[in-house]
PAPA-172882 format. One line per field, with one value per residue (C-alpha): chain; residue in one letter; residue number from 1; y, z, x. Coordinates in steps of 0.5 Angstrom, whole numbers, plus 500, padded with zeros to 3 digits. Each point is the difference from the previous one (the first is absolute). Layout:
// residues N
unit A, ...
code A, ...
pos NUM, ...
v Y, ...
w Z, ...
u X, ...
This chain:
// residues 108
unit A, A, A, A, A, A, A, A, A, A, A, A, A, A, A, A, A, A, A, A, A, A, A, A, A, A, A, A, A, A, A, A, A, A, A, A, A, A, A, A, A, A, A, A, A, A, A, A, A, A, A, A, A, A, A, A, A, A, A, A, A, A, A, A, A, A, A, A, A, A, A, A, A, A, A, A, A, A, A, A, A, A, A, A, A, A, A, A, A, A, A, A, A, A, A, A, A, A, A, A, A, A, A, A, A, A, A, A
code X, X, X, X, X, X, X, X, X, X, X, X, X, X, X, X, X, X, X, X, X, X, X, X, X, X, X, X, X, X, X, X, X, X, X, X, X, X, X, X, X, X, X, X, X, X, X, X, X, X, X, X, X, X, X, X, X, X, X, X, X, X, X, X, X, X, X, X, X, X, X, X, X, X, X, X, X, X, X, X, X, X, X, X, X, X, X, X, X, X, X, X, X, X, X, X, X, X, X, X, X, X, X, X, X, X, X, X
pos 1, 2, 3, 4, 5, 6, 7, 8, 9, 10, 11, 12, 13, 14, 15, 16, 17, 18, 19, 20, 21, 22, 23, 24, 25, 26, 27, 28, 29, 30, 31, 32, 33, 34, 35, 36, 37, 38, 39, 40, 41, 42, 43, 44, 45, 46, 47, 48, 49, 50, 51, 52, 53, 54, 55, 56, 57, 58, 59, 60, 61, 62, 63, 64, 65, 66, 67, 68, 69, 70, 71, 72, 73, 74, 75, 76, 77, 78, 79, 80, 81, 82, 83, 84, 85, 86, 87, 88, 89, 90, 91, 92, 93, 94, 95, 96, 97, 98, 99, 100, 101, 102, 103, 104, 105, 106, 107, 108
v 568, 500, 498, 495, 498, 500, 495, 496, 499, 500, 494, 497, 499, 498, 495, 497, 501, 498, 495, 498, 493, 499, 503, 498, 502, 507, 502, 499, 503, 506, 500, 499, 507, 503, 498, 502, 507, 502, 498, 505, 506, 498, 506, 497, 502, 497, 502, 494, 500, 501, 493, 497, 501, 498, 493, 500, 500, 495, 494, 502, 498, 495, 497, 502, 497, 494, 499, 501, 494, 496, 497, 497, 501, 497, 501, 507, 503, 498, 501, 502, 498, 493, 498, 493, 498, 498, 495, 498, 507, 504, 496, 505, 506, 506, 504, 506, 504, 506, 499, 493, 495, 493, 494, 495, 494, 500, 494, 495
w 798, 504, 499, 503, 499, 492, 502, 503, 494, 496, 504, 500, 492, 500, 504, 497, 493, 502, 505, 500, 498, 494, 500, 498, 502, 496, 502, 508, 498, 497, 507, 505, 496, 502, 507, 500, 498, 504, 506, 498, 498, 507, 505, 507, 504, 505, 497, 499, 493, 498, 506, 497, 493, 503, 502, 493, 497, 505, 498, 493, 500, 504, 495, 493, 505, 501, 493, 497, 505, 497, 495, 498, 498, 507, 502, 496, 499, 493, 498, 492, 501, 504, 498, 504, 507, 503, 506, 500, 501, 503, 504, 506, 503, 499, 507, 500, 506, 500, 493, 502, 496, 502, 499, 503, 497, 498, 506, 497
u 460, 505, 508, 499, 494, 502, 507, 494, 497, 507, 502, 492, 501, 507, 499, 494, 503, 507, 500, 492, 498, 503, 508, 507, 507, 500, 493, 503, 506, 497, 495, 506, 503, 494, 499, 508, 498, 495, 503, 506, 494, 495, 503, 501, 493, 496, 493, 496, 499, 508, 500, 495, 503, 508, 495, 498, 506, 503, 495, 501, 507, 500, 495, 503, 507, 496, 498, 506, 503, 495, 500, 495, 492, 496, 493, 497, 507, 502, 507, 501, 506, 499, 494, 501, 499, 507, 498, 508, 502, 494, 496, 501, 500, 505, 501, 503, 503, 504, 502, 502, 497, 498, 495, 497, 496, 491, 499, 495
């Protein structure tokens, strides 16, 4: 198995054991180290699969990102530490563009 193919594989499993359905805000934390640290390690390379891996880790980040904004449990993604639905505060979506966040309201 490759480099990358291995931090693939590395970033698959702490994902899911991290920031997977069930999580909380040290799980998320330790995900986001972890995506932190293998964007410093990956060299710069348009190979595809080194791309591919870059795509990986942008939509992790912006997953563990989200979920730590989020707090609350809502559909399948149950947080530990949230257990609760919070309608009040988190009936809406989180945006995010170029590290600026944003939200907007769930139509009815």
């Amino acid at each position: 198995m490759s480099g990358i193919e291995s931090k693939k594989n590395e970033l698959e499993q702490a994902m899911m054991k991290k920031a997977g359905i069930v999580r909380d805000c040290e799980g998320l934390e330790e995900a986001e180290t972890f995506i932190q640290e293998s964007v410093k390690s990956t060299p710069c390379s348009k190979d595809h699969r080194t791309v591919e891996f870059i795509n990986m880790l942008t939509s992790a980040w912006l997953t563990v990102q989200a979920a730590q904004l989020r707090c609350e449990s809502r559909g399948v993604h149950l947080r530990r530490d949230y257990p609760y639905r919070d309608d009040i505060n988190w009936k809406k979506h989180i945006l995010m563009d170029n590290q600026k966040i944003g939200y907007e309201d769930v139509a009815e």
